[in-house]
ZALUMRO-743023 format. One line per field, with one value per residue (C-alpha): residue number from 1; residue in one letter; chain; x, z, y. Coordinates in pm, whole numbers, plus 50000, padded with zeros to 5 digits. Each point is the difference from the previous one (the first is absolute). Example, Ala and Ser with C-alpha at 12.3 -4.5 7.8 and 13.67 -1.06 7.14 Angstrom:
% ZALUMRO-743023
i c(1 / 2)
aa c(A / S)
ch c(A / A)
X c(51230 / 50137)
Z c(50780 / 49934)
Y c(49550 / 50344)
//
This chain:
% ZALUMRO-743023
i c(1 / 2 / 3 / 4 / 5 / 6 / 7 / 8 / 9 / 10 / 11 / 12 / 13 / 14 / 15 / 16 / 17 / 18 / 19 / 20 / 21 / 22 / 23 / 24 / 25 / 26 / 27 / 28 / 29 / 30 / 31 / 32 / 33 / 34 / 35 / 36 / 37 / 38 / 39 / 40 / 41 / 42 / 43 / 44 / 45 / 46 / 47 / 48 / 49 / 50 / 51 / 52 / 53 / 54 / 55 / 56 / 57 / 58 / 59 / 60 / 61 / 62 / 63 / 64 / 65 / 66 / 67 / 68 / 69 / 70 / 71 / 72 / 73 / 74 / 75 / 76 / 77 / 78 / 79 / 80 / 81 / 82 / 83 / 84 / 85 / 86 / 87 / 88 / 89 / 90 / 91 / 92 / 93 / 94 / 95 / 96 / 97 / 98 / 99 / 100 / 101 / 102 / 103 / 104 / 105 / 106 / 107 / 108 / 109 / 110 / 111 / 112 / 113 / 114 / 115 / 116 / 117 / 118 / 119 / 120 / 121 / 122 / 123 / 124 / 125 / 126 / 127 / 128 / 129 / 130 / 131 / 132 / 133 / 134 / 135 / 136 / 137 / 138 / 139 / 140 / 141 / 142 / 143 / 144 / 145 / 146 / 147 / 148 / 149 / 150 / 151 / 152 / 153 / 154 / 155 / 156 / 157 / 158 / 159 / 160 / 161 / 162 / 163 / 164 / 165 / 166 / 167 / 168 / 169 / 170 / 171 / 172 / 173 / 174 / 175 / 176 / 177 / 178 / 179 / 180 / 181 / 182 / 183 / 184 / 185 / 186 / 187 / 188 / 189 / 190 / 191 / 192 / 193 / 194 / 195 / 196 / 197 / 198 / 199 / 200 / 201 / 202 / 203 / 204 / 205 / 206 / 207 / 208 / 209 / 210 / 211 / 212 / 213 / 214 / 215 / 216 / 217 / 218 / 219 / 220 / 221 / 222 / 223 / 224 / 225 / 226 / 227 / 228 / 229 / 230 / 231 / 232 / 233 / 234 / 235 / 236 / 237 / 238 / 239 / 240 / 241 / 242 / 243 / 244 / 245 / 246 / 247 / 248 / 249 / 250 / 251 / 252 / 253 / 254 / 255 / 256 / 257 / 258 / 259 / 260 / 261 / 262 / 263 / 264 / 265 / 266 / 267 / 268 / 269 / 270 / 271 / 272 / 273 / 274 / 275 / 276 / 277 / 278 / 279 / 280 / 281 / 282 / 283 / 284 / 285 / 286 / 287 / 288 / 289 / 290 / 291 / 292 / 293 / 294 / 295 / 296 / 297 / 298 / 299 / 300 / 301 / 302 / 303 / 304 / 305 / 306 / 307 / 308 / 309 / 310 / 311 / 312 / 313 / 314 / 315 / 316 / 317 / 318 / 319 / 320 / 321 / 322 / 323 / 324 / 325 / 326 / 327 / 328 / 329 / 330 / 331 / 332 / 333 / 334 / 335 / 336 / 337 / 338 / 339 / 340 / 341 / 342 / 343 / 344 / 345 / 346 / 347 / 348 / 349 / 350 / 351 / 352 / 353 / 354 / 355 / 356 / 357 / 358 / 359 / 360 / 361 / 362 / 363 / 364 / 365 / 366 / 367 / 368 / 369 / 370 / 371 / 372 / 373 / 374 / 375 / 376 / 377 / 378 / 379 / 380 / 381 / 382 / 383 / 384 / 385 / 386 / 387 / 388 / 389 / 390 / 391 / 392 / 393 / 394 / 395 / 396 / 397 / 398 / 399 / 400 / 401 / 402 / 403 / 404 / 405 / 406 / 407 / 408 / 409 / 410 / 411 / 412 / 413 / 414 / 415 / 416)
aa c(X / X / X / X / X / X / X / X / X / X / X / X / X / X / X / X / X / X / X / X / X / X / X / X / X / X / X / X / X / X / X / X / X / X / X / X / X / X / X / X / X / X / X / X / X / X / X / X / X / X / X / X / X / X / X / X / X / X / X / X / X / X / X / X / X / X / X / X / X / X / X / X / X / X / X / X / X / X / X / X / X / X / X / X / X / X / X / X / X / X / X / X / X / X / X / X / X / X / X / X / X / X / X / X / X / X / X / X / X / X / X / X / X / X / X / X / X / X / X / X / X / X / X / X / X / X / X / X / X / X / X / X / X / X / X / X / X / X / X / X / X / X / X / X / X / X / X / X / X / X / X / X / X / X / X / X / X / X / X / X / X / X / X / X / X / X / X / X / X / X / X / X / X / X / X / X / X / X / X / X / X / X / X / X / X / X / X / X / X / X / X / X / X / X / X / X / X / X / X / X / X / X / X / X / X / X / X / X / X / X / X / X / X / X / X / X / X / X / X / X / X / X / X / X / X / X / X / X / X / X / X / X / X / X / X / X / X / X / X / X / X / X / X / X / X / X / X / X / X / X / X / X / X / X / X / X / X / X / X / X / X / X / X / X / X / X / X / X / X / X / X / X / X / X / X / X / X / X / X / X / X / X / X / X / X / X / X / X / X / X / X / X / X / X / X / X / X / X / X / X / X / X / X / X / X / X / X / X / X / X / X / X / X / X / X / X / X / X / X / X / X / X / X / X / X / X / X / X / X / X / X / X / X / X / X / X / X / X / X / X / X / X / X / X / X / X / X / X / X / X / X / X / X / X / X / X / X / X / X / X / X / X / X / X / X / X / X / X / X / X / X / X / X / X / X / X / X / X / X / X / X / X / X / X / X / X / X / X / X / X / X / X / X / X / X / X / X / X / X / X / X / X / X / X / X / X / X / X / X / X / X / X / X / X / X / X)
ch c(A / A / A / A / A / A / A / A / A / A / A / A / A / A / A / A / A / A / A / A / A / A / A / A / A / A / A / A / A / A / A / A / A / A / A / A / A / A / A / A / A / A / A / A / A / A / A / A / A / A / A / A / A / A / A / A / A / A / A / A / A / A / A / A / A / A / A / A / A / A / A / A / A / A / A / A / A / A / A / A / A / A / A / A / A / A / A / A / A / A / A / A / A / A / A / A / A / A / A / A / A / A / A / A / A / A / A / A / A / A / A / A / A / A / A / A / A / A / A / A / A / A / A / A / A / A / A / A / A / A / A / A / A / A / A / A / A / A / A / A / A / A / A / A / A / A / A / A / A / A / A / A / A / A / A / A / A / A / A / A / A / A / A / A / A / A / A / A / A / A / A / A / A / A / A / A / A / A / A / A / A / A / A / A / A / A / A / A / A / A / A / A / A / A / A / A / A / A / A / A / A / A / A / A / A / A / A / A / A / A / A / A / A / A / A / A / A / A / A / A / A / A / A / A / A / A / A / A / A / A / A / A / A / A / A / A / A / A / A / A / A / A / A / A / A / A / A / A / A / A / A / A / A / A / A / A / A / A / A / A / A / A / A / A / A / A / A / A / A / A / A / A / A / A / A / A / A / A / A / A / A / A / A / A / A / A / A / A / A / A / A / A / A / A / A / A / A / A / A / A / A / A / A / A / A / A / A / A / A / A / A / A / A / A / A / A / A / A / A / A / A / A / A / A / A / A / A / A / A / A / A / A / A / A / A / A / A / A / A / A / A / A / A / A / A / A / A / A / A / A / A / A / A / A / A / A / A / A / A / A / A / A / A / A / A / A / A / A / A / A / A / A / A / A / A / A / A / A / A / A / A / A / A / A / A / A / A / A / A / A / A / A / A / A / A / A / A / A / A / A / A / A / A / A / A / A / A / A / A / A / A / A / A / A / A / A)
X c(79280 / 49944 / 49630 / 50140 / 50263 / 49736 / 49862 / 50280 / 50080 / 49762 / 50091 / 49870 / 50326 / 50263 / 50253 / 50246 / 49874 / 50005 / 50350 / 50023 / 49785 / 50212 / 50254 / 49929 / 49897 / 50321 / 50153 / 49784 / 50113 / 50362 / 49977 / 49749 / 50269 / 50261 / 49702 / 50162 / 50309 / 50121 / 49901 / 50182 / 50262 / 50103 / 49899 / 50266 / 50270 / 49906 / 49845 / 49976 / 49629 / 50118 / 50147 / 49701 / 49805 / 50192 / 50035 / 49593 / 50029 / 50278 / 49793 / 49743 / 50134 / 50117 / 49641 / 49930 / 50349 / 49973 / 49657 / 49915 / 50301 / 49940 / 49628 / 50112 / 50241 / 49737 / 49810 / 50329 / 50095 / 49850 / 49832 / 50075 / 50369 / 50008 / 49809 / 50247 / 50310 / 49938 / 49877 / 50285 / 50237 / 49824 / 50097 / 50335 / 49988 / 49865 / 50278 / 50283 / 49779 / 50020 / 50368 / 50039 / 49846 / 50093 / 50404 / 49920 / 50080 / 49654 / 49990 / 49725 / 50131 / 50014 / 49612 / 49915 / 50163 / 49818 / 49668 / 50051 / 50117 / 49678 / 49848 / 50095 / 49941 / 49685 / 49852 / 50077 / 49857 / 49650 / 50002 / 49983 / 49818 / 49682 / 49981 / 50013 / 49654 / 49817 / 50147 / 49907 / 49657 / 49672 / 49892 / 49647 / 50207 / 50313 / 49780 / 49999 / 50356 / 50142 / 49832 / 50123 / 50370 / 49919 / 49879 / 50357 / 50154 / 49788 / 50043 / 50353 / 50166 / 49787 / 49899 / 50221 / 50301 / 50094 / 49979 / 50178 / 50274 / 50052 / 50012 / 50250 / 50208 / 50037 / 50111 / 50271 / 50076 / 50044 / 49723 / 49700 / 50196 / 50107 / 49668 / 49851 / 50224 / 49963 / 49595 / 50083 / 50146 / 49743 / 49752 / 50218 / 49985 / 49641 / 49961 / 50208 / 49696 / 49805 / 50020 / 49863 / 49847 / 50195 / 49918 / 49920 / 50289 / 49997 / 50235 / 50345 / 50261 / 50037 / 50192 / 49835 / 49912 / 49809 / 49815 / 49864 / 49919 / 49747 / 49897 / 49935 / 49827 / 49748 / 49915 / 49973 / 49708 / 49796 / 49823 / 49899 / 50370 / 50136 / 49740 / 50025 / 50340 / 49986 / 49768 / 50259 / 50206 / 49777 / 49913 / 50310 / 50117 / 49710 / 50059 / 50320 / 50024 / 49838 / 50129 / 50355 / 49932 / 49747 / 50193 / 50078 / 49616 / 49895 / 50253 / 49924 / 49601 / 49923 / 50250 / 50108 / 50335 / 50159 / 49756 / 49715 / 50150 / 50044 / 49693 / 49892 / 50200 / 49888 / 49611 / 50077 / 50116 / 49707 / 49766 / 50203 / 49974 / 49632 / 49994 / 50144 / 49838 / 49686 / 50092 / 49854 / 49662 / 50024 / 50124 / 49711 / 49767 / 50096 / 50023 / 50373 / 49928 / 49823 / 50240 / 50234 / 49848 / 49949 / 50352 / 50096 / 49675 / 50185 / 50323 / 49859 / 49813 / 50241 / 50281 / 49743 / 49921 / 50352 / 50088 / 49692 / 50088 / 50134 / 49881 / 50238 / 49686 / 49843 / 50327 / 50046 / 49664 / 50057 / 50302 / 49819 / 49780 / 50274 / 50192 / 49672 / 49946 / 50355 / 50017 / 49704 / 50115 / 50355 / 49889 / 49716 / 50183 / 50332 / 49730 / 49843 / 50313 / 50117 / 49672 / 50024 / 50391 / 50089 / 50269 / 50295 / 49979 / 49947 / 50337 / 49987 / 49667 / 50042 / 50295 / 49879 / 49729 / 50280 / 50229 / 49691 / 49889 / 50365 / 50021 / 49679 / 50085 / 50387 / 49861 / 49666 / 50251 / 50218 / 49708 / 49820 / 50324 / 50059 / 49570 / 50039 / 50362 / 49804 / 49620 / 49965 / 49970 / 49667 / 50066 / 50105 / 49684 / 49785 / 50213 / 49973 / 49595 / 49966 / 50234 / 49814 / 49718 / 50023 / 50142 / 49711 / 49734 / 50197 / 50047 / 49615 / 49898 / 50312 / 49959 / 49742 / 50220 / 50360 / 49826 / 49925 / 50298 / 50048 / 49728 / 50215 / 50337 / 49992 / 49929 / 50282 / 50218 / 49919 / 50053 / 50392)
Z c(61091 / 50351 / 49988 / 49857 / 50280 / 50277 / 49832 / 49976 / 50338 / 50181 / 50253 / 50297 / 49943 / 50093 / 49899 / 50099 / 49846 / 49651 / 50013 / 50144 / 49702 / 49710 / 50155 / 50044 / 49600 / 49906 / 50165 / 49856 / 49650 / 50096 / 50167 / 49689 / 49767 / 50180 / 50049 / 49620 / 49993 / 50295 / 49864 / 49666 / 50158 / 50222 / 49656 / 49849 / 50224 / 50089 / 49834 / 50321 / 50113 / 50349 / 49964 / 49831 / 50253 / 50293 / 49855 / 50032 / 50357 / 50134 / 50013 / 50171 / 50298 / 50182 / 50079 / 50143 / 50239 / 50081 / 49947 / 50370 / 50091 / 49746 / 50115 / 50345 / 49868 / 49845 / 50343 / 50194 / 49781 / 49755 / 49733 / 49723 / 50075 / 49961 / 49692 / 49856 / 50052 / 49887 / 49696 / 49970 / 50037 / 49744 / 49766 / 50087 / 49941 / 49697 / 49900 / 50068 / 49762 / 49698 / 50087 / 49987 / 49707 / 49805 / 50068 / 49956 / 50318 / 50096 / 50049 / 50098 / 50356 / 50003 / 49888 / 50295 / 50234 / 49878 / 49955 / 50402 / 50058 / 49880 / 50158 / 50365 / 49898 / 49883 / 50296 / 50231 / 49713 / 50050 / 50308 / 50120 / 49704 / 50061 / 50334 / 49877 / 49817 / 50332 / 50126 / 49720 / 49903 / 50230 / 50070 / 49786 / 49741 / 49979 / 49762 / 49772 / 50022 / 49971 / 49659 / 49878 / 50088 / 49828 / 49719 / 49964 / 50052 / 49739 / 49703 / 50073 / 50146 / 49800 / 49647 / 49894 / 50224 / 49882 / 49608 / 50071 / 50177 / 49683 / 49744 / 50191 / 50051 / 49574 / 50033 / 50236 / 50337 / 50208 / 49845 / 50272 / 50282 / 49985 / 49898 / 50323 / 50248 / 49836 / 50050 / 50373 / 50064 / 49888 / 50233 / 50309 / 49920 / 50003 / 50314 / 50154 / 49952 / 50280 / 50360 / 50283 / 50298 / 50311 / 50116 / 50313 / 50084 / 50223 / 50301 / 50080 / 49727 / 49991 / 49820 / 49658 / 50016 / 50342 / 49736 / 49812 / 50264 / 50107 / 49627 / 49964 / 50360 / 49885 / 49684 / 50206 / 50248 / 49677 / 49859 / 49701 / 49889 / 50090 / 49780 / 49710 / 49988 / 50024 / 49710 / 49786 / 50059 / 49905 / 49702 / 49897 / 50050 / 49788 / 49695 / 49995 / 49930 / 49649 / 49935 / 50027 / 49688 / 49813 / 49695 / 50007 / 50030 / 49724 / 49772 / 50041 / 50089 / 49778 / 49819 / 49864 / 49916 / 50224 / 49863 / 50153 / 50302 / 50006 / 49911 / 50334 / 50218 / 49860 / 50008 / 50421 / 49957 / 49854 / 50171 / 50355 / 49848 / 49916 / 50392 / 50145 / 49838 / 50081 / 50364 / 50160 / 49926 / 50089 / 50320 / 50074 / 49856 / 50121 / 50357 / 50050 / 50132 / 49707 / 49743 / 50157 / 49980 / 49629 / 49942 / 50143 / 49848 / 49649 / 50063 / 50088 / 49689 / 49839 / 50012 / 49985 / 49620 / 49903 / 50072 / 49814 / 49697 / 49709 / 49765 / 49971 / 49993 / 50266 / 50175 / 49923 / 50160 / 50301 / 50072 / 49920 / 50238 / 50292 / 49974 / 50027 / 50359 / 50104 / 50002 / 50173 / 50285 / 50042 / 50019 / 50270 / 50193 / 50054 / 50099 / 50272 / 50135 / 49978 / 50175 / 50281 / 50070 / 50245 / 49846 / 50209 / 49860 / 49667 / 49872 / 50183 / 49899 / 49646 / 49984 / 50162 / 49740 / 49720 / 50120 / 49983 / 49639 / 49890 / 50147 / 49923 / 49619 / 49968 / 50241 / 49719 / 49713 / 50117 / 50026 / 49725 / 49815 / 50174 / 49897 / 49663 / 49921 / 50134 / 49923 / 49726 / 49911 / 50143 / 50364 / 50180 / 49914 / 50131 / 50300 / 50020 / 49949 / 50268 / 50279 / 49968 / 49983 / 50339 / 50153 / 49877 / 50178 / 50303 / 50029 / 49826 / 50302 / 50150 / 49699 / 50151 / 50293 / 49793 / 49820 / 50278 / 50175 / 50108 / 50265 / 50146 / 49977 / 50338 / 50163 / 49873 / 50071 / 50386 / 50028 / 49894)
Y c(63349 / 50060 / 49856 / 49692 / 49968 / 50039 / 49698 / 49781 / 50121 / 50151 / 50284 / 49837 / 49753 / 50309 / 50168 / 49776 / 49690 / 50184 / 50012 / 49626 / 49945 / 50161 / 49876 / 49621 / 50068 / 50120 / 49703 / 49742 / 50128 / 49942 / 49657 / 49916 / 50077 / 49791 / 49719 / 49916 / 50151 / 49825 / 49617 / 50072 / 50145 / 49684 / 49810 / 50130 / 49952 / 49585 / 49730 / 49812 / 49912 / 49971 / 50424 / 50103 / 49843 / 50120 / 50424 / 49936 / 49862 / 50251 / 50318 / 49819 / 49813 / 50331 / 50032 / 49664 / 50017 / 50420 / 50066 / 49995 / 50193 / 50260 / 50004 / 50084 / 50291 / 50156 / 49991 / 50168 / 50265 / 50274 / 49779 / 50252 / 50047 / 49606 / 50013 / 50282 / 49864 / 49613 / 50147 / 50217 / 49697 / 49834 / 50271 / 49968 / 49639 / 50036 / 50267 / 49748 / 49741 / 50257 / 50044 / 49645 / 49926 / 50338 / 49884 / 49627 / 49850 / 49899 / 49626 / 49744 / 50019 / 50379 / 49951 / 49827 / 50183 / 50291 / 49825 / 49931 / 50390 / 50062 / 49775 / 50148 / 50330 / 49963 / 49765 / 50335 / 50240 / 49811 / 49925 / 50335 / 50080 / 49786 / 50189 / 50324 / 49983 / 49961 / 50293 / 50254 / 49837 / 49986 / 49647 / 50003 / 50084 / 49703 / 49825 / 50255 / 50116 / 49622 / 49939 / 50356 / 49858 / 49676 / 50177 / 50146 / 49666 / 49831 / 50303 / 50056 / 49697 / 49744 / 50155 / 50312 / 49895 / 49679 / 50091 / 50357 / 49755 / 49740 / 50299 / 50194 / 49625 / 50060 / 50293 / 49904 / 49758 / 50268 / 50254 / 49844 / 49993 / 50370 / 50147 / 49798 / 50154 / 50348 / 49887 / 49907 / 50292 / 50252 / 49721 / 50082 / 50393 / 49969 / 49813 / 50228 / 50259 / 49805 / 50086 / 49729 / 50014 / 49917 / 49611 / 49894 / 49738 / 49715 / 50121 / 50038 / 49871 / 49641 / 49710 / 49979 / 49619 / 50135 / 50236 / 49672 / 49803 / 50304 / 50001 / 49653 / 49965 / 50272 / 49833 / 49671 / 50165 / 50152 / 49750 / 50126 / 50128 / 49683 / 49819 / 50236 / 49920 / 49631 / 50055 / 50201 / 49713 / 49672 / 50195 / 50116 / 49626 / 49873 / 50315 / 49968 / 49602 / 50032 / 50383 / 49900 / 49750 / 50188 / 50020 / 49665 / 49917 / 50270 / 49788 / 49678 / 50042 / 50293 / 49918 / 50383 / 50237 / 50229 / 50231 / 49820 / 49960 / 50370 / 50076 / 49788 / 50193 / 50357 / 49895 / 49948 / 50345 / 50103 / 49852 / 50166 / 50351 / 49977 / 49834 / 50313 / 50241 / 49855 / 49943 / 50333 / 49908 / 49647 / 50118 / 50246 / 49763 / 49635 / 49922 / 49919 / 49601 / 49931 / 50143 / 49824 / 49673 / 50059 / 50069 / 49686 / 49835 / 50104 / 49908 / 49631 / 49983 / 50139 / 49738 / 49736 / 50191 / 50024 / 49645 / 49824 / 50286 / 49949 / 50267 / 50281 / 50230 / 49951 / 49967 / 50355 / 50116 / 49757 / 50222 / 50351 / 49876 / 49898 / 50361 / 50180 / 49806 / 49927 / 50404 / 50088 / 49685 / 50205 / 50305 / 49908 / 49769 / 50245 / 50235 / 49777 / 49925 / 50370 / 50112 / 49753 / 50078 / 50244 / 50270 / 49841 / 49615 / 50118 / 49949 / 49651 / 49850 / 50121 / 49840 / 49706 / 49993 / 50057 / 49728 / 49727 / 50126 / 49948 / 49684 / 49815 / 50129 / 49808 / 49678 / 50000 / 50043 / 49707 / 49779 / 50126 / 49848 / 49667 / 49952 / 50138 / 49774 / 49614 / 50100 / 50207 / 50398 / 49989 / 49883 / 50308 / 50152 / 49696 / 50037 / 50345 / 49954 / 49717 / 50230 / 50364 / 49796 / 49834 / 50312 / 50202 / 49757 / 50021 / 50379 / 50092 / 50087 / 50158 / 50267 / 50266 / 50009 / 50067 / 50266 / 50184 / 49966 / 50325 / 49954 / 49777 / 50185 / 50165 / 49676 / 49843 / 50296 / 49996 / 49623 / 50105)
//
């Protein structure tokens, strides 16, 4: 047993980052279960598209409008108290949702106001979260210990979660929700096993919006940072148009069941844990530029296959084949950007980083529907095809110097 855990996680990683690690695992299984507990949940309590649609959109927008605030809070104060007590509130959140449902006064607007409970909770949880991992981890070795965290988020959150959460819907509304705070709780009891270093902060206490105006000058005089965050948002912009009607586009291109469609979804899942498990030795044995190019090089081709497609089969390997590289690109580029950020703007420039990913994903989805609704299924992948595309050519060369970004960090932290 413990030869097989100095594989998974190798001792050079630390102490401290095996308990971040169990307990970002833990986690993943909880917010996996809810992942389909939650949906059903709101299903059952509204027919209304426009309910449905906005119990989706409610946990999400507190990290577009907080995100930098929260980012800037984890720079201030200890990063794991923050981390603790979000999480705790989100158990106690979830506690008053099993009352609520247990007595049968939960409602559709109860729901929402929940969902957006959660929502605020949770953008301080991983805010100060994302920061941590540069603390406990060397920098050679943020590569590594990314893809072992998305490795927990794809098993738990995105396989076992989500089928654990329907089955224990059956057995009851409130089953899910009370076995994923009990699972959030014994997440927070293991983070509490970590201890941090002391951080370096900025100066004497200031107003908070001070705190990301440093934050966002910093990122503004490191070139590579502020690139590799332009191109988490282009690309998020250009996924997110044709992921936010895939299952409209497996229907009417491919034309299959909710079966198929699942099927779809799990072989991205597949394809990301055979990514991140392979992601070590693509690391030691791929210069960083040019696995970097040939993530983006996939993701190009990539929509350009899905959206001239329209065999279910090779559909199926064509996503296989975008989680394998759509891992390896998250857990390298968080990496970059942790190695090149000093400890103080962590909090900031992750969240920075967060807020842009969010955001390029709902402005993609929106457009991804207008193309879909006047031009057919298959538009918001030609879209999606001709945008990475011409973002790609632009930033080609740009790429060598993101991935080494770190050799740049100090320069950009004495311009500040």
């Amino acid at each position: 047993m413990g030869r097989l855990l100095d594989v998974v996680v190798p001792p050079r990683l630390g102490t401290a980052f095996r308990w971040q690690l169990s307990s970002s695992w833990v986690a993943q299984v909880g917010d996996g279960v809810a992942l389909a507990a939650g949906p059903l949940l709101v299903a059952s309590q509204t027919r209304s598209p426009v309910l449905i649609a906005a119990a989706a959109m409610v946990q999400q927008a507190p990290a577009l409008v907080l995100g930098l605030y929260a980012g800037a809070v984890a720079d201030r104060v200890d990063r794991r108290r923050v981390v603790l007590a979000a999480n705790l509130a989100r158990v106690l959140v979830l506690v008053v949702l099993v009352a609520s449902v247990v007595t049968g006064l939960v409602s559709i607007g109860v729901l929402l106001l929940v969902l957006l409970l959660l929502g605020v909770a949770e953008v301080f949880a991983d805010s100060a979260w994302r920061a941590v991992t540069p603390m406990v981890v060397p920098p050679a070795d943020l590569g590594i210990a990314n893809a072992r965290m998305m490795s927990g988020f794809l098993v738990a959150n995105q396989l076992v979660g989500p089928a654990v959460g329907a089955s224990l819907f059956a057995l009851g509304r409130a089953v899910p929700f009370g076995v994923q705070a009990a699972v959030l709780l014994l997440s927070v009891v293991l983070f509490a096993r970590i201890r941090l270093p002391a951080v370096e902060r900025d100066g004497p206490v200031q107003h908070v919006g001070r705190d990301v105006v440093d934050g966002l000058r910093w990122m503004r005089h490191n070139a590579s940072v502020r690139t590799l965050t332009v191109v988490i948002l282009l690309f998020n912009v250009t996924w997110g148009a044709p992921w936010g009607v895939l299952v409209y586009w497996a229907q009417e291109r491919l034309g299959v069941d909710a079966v198929g469609y699942g099927l779809l979804t799990s072989a991205a899942a597949v394809g990301g844990v055979a990514g991140v498990l392979g992601y070590d030795r693509l690391e030691r044995r791929v210069p960083l530029g040019a696995l970097m190019k040939a993530c983006l090089t996939l993701e190009v081709l990539t929509h350009l296959a899905l959206a001239l497609t329209t065999v279910w089969v090779l559909a199926l390997g064509i996503m296989v084949v975008f989680g394998g590289y759509a891992f390896v690109w998250g857990s390298l580029s968080s990496a970059v950007r942790q190695r090149a950020t000093p400890e103080r703007y962590q909090g900031r420039v992750g969240s920075v980083y967060w807020v842009g990913l969010v955001g390029g994903l709902l402005v993609g989805q929106l457009l991804g529907g207008v193309l879909a609704e006047h031009l057919g299924p298959a538009a918001p992948f030609w879209f999606a095809f001709a945008g990475s595309g011409a973002t790609l050519v632009v930033l080609w060369r740009r790429l060598d110097l993101i991935a080494h970004a770190d050799a740049t960090a100090h320069e950009g932290a004495e311009d500040t």
